[in-house]
C-alpha positions in Angstrom: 4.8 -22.6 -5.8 2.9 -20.7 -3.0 0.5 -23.1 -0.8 -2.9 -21.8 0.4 -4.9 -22.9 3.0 -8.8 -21.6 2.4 -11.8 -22.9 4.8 -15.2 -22.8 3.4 -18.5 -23.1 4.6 -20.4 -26.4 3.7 -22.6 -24.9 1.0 -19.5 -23.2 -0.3 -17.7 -26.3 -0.7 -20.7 -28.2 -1.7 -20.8 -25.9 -4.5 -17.4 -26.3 -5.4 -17.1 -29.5 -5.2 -20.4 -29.8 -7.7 -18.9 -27.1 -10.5 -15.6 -29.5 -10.4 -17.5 -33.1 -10.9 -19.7 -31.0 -13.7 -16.7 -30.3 -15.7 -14.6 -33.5 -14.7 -12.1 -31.2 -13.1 -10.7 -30.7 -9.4 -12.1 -27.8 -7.0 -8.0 -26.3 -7.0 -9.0 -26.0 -11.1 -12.3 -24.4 -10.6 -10.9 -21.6 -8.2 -8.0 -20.9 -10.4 -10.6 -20.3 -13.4 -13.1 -17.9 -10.9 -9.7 -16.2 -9.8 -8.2 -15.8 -14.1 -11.8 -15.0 -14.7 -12.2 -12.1 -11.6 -9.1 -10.8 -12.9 -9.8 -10.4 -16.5 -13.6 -8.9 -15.3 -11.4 -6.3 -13.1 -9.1 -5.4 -15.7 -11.9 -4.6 -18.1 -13.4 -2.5 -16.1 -13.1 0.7 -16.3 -12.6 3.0 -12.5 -15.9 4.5 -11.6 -18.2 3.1 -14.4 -21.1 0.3 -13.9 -20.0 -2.0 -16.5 -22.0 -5.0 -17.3 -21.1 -8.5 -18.7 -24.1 -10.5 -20.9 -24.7 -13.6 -21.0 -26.0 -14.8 -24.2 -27.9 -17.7 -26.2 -28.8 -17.9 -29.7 -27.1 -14.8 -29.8 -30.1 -13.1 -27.2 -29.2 -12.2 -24.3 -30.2 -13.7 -21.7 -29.0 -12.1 -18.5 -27.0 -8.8 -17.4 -24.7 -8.9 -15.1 -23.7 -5.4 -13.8 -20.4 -5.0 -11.8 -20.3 -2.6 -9.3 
């Protein structure tokens, strides 16, 4: 298995480091999940179109993300 070596800022890994003890996990988890979830976002997207993903409660949406 490949071996990274990433250096963050202190707010970055502050950051990190608070998503991982929020869900019990590790920060090596928590990037795997952004980079899965990146990849899923980019592969939905379709070239040259502003696409957005919705974030949703009570099924109302509460915020738009657009992608670029």
């Amino acid at each position: 298995m490949p071996k990274l070596t990433v250096e963050f800022n202190d707010k970055m890994n502050d950051i990190l480091e608070q998503l991982a003890n929020d869900k019990g996990t590790t920060k090596v988890d928590v990037l795997r999940r952004a980079v899965a979830l990146y990849k899923y976002l980019d592969s939905e997207q379709k070239e040259g179109e502003n696409q957005k993903v919705s974030i949703t409660q009570n099924n109302k949406v509460v915020k738009d993300i657009v992608l670029p």
